[in-house]
C-alpha positions in Angstrom: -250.5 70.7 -134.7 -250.7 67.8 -137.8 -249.8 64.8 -136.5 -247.0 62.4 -138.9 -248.6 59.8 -140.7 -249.7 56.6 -139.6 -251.5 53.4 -140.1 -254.8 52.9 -138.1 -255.9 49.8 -136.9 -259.2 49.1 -134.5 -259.6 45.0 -134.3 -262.2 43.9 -132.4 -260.3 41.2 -130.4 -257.7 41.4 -128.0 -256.0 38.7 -130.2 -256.1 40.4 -133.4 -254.4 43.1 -131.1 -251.9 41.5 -129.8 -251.0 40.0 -133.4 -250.6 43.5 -134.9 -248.6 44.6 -131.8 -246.2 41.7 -132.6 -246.1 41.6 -136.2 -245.4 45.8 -136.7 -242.7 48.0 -135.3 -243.0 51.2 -133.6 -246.6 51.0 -132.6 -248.5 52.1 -130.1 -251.9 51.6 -128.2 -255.0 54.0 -128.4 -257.4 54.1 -125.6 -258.7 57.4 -124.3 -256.2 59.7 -126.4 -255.6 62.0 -123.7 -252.1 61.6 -123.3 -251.1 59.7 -127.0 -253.4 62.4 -129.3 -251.5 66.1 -127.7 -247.6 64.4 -128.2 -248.8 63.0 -131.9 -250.4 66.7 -132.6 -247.1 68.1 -131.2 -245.1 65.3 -133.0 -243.2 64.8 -129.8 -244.1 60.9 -130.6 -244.4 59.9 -134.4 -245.6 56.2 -134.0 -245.8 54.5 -137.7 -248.8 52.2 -136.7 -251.6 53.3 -134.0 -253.6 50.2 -132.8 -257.3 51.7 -131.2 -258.6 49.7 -128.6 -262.3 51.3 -128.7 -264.2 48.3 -130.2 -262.7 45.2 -128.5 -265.9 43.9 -126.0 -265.5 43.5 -121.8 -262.4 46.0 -122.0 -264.6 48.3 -119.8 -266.4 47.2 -116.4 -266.1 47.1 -113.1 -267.2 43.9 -111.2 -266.1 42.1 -107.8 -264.3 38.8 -107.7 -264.2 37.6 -104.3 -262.3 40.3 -102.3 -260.8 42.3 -105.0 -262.3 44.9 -107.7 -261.2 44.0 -111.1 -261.5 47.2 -113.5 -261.1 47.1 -117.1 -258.8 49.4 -118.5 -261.0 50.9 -120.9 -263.0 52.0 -118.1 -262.8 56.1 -118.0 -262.5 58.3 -115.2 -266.0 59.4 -114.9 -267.1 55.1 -114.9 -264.8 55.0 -112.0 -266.0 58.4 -110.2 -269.7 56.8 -110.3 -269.1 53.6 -109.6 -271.4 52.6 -106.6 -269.0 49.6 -106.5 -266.0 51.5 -106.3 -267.4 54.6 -103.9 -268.3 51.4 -101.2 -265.5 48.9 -101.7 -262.6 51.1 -102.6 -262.9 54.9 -102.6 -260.0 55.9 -103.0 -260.4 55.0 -106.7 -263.4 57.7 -107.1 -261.9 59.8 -104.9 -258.8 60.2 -107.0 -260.8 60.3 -110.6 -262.7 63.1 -109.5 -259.5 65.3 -109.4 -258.7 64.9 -113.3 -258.6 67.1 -115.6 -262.2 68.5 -116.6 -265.9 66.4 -117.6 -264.4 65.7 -120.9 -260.9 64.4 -119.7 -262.7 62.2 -117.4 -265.6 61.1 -120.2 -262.4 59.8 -122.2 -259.4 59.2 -120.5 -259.2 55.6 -119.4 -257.8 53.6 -116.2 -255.5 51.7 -118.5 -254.2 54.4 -120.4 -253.2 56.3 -117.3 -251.4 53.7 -116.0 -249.6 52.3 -119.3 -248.6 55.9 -119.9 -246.6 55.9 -116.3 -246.7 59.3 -116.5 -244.3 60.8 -113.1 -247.2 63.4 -112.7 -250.6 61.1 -113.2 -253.1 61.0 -110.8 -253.9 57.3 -110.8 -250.4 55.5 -110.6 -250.1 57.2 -107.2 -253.6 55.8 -106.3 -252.8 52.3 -107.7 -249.6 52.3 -105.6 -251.1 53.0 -102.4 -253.9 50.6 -102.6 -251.6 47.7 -103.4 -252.9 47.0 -106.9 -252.2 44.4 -109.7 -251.8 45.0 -113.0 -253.1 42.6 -115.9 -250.9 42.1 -118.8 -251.6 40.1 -122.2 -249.7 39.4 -124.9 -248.7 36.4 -127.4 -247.0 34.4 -124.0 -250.1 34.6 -122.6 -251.6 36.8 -119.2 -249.5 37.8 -116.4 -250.4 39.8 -113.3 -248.0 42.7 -112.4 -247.7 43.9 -108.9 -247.7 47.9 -109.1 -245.1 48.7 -107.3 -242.8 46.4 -110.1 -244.8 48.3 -113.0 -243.5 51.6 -112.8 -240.0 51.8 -114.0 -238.9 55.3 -114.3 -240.0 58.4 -116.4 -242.9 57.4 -118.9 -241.5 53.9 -118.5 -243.3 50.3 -117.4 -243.0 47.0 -117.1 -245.2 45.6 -120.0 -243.3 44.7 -123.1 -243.7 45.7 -126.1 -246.3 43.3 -127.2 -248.4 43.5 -124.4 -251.4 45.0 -123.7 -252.8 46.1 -120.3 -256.4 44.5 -119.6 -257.4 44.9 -116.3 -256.7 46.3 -113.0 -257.2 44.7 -109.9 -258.2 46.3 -106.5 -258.7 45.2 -102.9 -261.9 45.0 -101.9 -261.4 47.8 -98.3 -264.5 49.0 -96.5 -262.6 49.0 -93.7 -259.8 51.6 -94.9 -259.8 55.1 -94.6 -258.3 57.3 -97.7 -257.7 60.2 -99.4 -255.8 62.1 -102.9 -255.1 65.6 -102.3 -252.6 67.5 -104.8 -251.4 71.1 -105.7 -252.1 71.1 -109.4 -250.5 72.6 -112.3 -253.0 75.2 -113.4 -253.0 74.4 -117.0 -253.1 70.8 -117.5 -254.5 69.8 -113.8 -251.2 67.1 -113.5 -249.8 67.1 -110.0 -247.0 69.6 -108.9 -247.6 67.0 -105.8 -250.3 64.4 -105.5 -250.5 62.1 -102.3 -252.6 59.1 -102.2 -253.4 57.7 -98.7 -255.4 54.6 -97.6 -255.0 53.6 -94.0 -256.8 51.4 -91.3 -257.1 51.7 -87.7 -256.7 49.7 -84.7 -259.6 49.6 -82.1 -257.3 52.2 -79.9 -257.1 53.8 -82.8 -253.2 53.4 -83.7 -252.5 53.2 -87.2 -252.6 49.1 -88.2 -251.3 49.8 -91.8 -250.9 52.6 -94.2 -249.9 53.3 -97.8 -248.7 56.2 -99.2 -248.2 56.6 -103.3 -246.5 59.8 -104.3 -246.4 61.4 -107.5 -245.3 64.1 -109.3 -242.0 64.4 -107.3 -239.7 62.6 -108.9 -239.2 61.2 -112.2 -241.5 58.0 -111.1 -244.1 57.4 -108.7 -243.4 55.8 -105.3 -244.5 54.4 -101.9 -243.1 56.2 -99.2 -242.2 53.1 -97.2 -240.1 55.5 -94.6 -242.7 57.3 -93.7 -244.8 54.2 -93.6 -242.8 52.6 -91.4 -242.6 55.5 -88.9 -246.8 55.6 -88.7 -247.3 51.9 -88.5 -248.8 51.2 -84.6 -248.6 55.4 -83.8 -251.4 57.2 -82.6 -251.7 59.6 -85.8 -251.0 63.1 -83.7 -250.3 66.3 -85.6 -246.6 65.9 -84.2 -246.2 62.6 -85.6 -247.4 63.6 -89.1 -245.4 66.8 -89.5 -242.0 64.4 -88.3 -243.3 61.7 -90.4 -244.2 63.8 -94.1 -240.7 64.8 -93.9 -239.4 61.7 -95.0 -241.8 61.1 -98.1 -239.0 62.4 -100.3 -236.1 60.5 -98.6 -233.6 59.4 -101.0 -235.2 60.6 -104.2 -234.3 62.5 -106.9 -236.8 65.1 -106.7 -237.9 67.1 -110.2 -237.4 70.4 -111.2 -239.0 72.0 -113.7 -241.0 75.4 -115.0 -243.8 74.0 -112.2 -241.4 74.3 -109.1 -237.6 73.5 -107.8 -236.6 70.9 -105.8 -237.2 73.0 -102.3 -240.6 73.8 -103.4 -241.5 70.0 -104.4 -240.0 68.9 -101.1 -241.8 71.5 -99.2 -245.3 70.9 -101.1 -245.0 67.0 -100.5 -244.8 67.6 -96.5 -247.7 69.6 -96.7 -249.6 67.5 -98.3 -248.3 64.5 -96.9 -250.2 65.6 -93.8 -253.2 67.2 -95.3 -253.7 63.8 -97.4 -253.3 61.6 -94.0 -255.7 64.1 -92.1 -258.4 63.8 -94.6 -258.5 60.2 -94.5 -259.1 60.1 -91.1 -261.6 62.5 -91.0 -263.2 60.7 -94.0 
């Protein structure tokens, strides 16, 4: 449980950052440890340089900017679970964070560390997903904002380069929305077997106007389910519908098997929740 050695680095700019990022090979980026620390302890990932993120200023806040949230990603889970700003404007956010882990996961781990990880089984990708997020990005070519559903690229894979750092998350502002994370969790590490983030808005008759649905924990990636979306979209959301509905939020993916549940299991666990996650939100 000794991690390899390793240089340590903690600049207190994002530009001294980026230029030990560029100017060293195999690094990689500290924030809240949660995911990095375990694999270096198990030496599943023997990075020769590790670049700490803790002291650079205005990486960690949450503030509105017109209609949207804009989160720094050193903000942890418990910032976001508290947030006033958050709970009103965009609760699926808090919502979500307050399903992590334990108090000291969520004192730690980080927005920005979750999602740079892209871990197929984190909590927050799913969240990001269905709320239609962008992703900040900085590196020596300067900033670039990344839609979320182009960030994710496959199993503990992204779209930021190597070079690049991840800044800053940014959010809709939707009092109007209804939403919900519901998942069946591993028992030992709290990851999702299944996790299903909903946000949704209704029409005066109260048909479904629009609806998102991030999955995670299925397959070797999280998703939208954009079938299932499209089936909802201007329904009345009846228990009939919902059960005919959940049954395409695995359509056409490769879905995981592991020690935590086959294939059948995942499938039949994502229906389930597919419709306990859209039920919540409407009752929320």
């Amino acid at each position: 449980m000794i991690p390899a050695s390793f240089e340590y680095f903690s600049p207190a700019s994002l530009q001294e950052a980026i230029d030990l990022l560029s100017s060293r090979e195999d690094v990689k980026i500290l924030a809240g440890g949660q995911s990095l620390v375990p694999l270096m302890k198990l030496r599943l990932s023997k990075p020769s340089c590790i670049v700490d993120l803790c002291r650079i200023p205005d990486l960690s806040h949450i503030r509105e900017e017109k209609n949207h949230i804009v989160i720094g990603a050193m903000t942890t889970y418990s910032q976001i679970e508290e947030s006033q700003l958050l709970r009103s404007g965009c609760p699926l956010l808090p919502q979500t964070a307050a399903t992590i882990g334990d108090v000291q996961v969520r004192n730690q781990g980080t927005l920005g560390g979750s999602l740079a990880h892209a871990d197929p089984a984190g909590d927050m990708p799913a969240a990001i997903l269905a709320l239609g997020a962008e992703i900040k990005a900085l590196g020596p070519r300067g900033e670039r904002w990344i839609k979320a559903e182009d960030f994710f690229l496959g199993l503990l894979t992204s779209a930021l380069e190597p070079d690049e750092i991840l800044t800053a998350v940014r959010v809709p502002v939707l009092k109007e929305s209804k939403s919900a994370y519901l998942k069946a969790a591993q028992r030992t590490s709290g990851f999702a077997v299944v996790g299903i983030a909903v946000c949704l808005e209704l029409n005066s008759d109260g048909s479904c106007k629009d609806i998102a649905v991030g999955v995670t924990g299925v397959a070797d990636t999280v998703y939208r389910a954009h079938n299932l979306e499209k089936m909802l979209q201007g329904k009345k959301l009846e228990a009939s519908l919902l059960e005919k509905a959940a049954a395409e939020v695995t359509a056409g993916k490769d879905i995981t098997e592991d020690i935590n549940g086959s294939k059948e299991y995942r499938s039949h666990l994502a229906t389930v929740y597919t419709v306990r996650a859209i039920q919540a939100a409407l009752k929320g």
